[in-house]
C-alpha positions in Angstrom: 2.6 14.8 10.1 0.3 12.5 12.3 -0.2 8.9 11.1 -3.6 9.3 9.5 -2.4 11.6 7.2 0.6 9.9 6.4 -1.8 7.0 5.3 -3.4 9.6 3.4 -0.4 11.2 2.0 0.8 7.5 1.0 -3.0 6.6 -0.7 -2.1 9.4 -3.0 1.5 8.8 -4.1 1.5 4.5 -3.8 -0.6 4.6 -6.6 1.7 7.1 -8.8 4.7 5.6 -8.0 6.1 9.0 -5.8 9.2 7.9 -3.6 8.8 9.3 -0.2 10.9 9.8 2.9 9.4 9.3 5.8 11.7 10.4 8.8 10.6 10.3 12.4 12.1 9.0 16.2 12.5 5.4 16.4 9.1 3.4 17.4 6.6 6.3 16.2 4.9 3.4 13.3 6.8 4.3 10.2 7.5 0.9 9.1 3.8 -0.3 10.3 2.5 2.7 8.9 4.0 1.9 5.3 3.2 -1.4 5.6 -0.5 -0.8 6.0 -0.6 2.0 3.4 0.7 -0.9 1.0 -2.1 -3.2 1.9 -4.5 -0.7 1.4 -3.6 0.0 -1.7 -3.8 -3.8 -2.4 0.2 -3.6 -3.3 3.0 -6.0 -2.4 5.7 -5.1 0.1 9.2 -5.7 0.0 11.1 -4.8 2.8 14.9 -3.9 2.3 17.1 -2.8 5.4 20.3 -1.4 3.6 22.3 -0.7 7.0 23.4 -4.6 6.6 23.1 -5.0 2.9 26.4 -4.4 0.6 26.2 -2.2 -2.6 26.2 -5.5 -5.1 22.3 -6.2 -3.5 21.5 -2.7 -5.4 24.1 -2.9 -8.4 23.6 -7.0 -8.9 26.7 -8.8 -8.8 29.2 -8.5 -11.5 30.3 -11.3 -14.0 32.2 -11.4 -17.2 30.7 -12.5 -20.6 32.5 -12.3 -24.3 34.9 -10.1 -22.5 32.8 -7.5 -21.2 31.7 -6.9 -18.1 28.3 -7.1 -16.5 25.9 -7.2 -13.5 23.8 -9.6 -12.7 20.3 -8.6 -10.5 19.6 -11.0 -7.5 16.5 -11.5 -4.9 15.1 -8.1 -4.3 16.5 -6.4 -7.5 15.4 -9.6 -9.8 11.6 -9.2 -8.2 11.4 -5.3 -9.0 12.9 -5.8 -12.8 10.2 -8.7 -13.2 7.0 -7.6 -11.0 3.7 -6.5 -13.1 2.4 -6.4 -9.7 1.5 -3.2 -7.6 4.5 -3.4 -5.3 6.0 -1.0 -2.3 9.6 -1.4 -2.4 10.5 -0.2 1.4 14.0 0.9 2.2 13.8 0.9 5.7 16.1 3.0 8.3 17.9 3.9 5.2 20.2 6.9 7.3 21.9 4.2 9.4 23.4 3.2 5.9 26.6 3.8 5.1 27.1 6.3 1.9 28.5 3.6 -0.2 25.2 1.6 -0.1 23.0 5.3 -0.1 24.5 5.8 -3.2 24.0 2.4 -5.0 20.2 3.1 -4.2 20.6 6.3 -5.9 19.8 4.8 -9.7 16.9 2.7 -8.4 15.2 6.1 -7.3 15.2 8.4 -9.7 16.6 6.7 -13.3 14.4 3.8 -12.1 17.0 1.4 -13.6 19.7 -1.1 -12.2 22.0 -0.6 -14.5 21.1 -2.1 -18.0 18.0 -3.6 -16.8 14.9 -1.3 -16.4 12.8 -1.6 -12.8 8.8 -2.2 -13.5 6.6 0.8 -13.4 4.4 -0.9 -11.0 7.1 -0.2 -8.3 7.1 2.5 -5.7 10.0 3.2 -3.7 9.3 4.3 -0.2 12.0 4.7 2.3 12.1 5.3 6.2 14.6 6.5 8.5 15.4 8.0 12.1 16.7 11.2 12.6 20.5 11.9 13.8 19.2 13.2 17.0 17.7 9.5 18.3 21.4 8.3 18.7 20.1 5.6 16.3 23.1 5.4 14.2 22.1 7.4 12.0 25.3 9.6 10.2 23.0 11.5 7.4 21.9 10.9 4.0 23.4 11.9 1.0 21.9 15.0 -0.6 21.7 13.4 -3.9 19.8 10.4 -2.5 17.1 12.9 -0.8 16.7 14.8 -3.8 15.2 11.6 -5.1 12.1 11.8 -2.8 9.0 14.1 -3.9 8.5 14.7 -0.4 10.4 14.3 3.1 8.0 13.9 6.0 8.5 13.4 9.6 6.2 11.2 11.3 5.1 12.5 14.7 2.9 10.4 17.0 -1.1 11.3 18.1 -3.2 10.2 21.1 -6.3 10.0 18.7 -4.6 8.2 15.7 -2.8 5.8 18.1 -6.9 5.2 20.3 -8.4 4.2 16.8 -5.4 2.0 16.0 -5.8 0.6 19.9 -9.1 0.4 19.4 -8.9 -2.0 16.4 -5.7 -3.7 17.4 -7.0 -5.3 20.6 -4.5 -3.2 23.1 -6.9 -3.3 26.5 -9.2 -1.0 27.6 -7.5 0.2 31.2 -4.4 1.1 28.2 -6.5 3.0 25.8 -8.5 4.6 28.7 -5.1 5.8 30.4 -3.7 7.1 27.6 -6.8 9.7 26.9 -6.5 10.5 30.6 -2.8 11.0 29.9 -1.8 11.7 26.2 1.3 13.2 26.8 2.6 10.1 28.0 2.7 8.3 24.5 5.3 9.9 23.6 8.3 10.7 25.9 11.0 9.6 24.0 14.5 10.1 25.6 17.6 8.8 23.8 20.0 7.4 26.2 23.3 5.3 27.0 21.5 3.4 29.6 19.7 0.0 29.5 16.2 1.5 30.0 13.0 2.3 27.3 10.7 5.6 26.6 7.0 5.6 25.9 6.6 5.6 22.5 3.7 4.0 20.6 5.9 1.2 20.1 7.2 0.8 23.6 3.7 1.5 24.7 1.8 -1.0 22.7 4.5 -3.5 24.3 3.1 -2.1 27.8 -0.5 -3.6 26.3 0.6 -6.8 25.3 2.4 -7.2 28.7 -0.4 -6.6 30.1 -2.4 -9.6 28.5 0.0 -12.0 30.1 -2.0 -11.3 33.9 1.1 -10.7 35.5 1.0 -10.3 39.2 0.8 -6.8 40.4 4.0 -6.9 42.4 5.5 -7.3 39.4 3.7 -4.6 37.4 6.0 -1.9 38.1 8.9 -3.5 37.1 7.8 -5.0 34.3 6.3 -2.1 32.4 9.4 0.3 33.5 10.9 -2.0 31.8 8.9 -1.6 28.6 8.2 1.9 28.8 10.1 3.6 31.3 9.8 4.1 35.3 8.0 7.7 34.9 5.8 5.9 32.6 5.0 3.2 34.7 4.4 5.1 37.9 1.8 7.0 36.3 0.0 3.6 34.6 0.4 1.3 37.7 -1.7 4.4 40.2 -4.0 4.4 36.9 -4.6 0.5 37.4 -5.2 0.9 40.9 -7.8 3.4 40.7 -9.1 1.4 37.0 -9.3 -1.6 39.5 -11.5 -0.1 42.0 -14.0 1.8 39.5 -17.3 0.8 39.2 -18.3 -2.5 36.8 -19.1 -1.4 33.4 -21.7 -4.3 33.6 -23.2 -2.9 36.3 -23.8 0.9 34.6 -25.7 -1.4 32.0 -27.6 -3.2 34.0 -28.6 -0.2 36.0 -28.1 3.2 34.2 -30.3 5.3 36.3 -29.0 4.2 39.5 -25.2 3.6 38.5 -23.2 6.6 40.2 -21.3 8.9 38.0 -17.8 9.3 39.1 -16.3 13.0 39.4 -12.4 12.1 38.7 -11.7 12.8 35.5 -9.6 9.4 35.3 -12.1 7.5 36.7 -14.4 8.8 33.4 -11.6 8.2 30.8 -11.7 4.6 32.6 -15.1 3.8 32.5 -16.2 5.2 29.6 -13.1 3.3 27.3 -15.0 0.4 28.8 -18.7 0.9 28.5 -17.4 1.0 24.4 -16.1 -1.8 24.7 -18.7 -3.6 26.2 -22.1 -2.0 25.1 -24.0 -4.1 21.7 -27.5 -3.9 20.0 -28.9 -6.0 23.0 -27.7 -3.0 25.8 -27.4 0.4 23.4 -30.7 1.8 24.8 -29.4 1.3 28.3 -26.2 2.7 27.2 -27.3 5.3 26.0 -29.7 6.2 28.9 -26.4 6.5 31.3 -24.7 8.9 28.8 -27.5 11.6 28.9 -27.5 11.3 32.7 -23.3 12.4 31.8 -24.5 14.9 29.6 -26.9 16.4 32.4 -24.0 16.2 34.7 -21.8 18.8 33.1 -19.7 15.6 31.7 -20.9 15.5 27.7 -17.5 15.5 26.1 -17.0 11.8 28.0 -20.5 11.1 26.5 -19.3 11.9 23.3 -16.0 10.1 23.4 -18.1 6.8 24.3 -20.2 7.3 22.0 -17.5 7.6 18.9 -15.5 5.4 20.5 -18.5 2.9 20.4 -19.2 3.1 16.9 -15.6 3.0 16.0 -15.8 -0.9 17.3 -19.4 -1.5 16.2 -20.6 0.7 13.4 -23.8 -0.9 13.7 -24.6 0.4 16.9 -25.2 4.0 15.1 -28.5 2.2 13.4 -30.0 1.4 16.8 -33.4 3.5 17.4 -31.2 4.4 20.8 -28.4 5.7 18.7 -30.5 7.6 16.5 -32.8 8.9 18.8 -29.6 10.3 21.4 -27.8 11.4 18.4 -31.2 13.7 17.7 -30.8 15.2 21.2 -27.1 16.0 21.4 -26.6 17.4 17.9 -25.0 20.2 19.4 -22.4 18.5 21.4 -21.5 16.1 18.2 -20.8 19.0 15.3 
């Protein structure tokens, strides 16, 4: 399941209280994922991580009174008995946990109680979790505590989910442009013994916050090996060289029917990530002039992708007389 329809799936079952497990390799967004499903759904999140909780933070801690024995709820536990807030309760990488905990969460899921004490209706239990294969530590889950969950879904990453996510997330345009030019790459994940990183959305978004730092390029490779891994970086660093050399997106605006057209497809993923970027009310109708020079140059699916990726940033742009009047022209190339 790509992201944007696990924010979908989680839309539906936040809202009616339907635990879900959501598996998936380490750094594919599951936690972020959850996290903005919950906001969206204008619930409170509590994060729990039971690999390094004990089974008294699910069972409450026990105490005598009148000679019988009881359990008393603390932090996490006290908050879902008391909420009458929409809240996500997250267990998060719930497989690393050791069965003895796994099974102390077993009550809260399904009889919804700890104990004598009944959890709040306006709780929802999500949990997240690796898969055994990631050499994460994870040892398996209980089949009891996954017959808790409505569903089980794994959580696999896409180039288009993770550009609109870059897109809004300010990760920079030679990032966003290379990974169109070279989707594959944002997911490669390896698990391995050695001291070294995989592209992953997580490893790669790292890549784009490296990247705001202005390192020097003698360092580049290194650096976002380092993050990402050295096949990974390769690839990206030869991308920056050529992104480097391109033609100035400010120039195609000041001069769209003059500014060449380049013929490498990287070179189009390049410029055209950054024309988005750039282009406003003030320089749509020049914008716009450029991409139906594209389109007449056998090139309209890069047209296209500027233009979405345009309006994705500014929605306002799609009310320009340019906008409507290019949109009028190419409804062919848009269904």
């Amino acid at each position: 399941m790509k992201p944007s329809s696990l924010s979908l799936l989680l839309s539906k079952t936040i809202p009616e209280r339907m635990p879900v497990l959501v598996t998936g390799a380490p750094g594919v967004g599951k936690s972020d994922i959850i996290g903005a499903a919950a906001m969206a759904a204008g619930a409170e999140l509590i994060i729990s991580h039971p690999v390094v909780s004990d089974p008294t933070d699910y069972k409450g801690l026990p105490y005598a009174k009148d000679g019988k024995a009881f359990f008393l709820p603390y932090g996490d536990a006290e908050r879902i008995i008391s909420t009458t807030a929409l809240t996500v309760f997250l267990f998060d990488d719930l497989g690393q946990a050791p069965p003895s905990v796994q099974a102390a969460c077993m009550q809260w899921l399904l009889a919804r109680r700890l104990n004598d004490k009944k959890i709040s209706d306006s709780v929802c239990f999500i949990a997240a979790t690796n898969r055994k294969q990631d050499r994460a530590g994870v040892t398996g889950m209980l089949e009891p505590v996954k017959s808790r969950f409505f569903s089980i879904v794994e959580l696999t990453p896409d180039a288009e989910d993770w550009t609109t996510w870059a897109l809004s997330n300010g990760m920079p345009t030679e990032l966003i442009a290379f990974m169109r030019f070279r989707p594959g790459l944002l997911y490669d994940f390896k698990p391995s013994a050695g001291m070294n990183n995989s592209p992953c959305p997580r490893t790669v978004a790292n890549v784009g916050r490296l990247i705001g730092l202005g390192l020097d390029e003698s360092m580049e490779l290194e650096v976002y090996g380092g993050a990402a891994g050295e096949g990974f970086a390769v690839e990206f660093c030869a991308f920056l060289r050529m992104f480097r050399r391109m033609i100035s997106p400010e120039v195609v605006l000041m001069s769209p029917d003059t500014a060449p057209i380049p013929d490498e497809s990287g070179t189009l993923y390049a410029l055209c990530t950054a024309l988005a970027r750039l282009v406003d009310d003030n320089s749509a109708t020049r914008f716009f002039r450029y991409l139906d020079r594209l389109s007449s140059a056998g090139k309209a699916e890069f047209a296209v992708m500027a233009v979405s990726d345009a309006i994705r940033q500014k929605p306002e742009i799609q009310n320009t007389r340019a906008s409507i009047e290019w949109f009028t022209r190419n409804q062919a190339v848009m269904v």
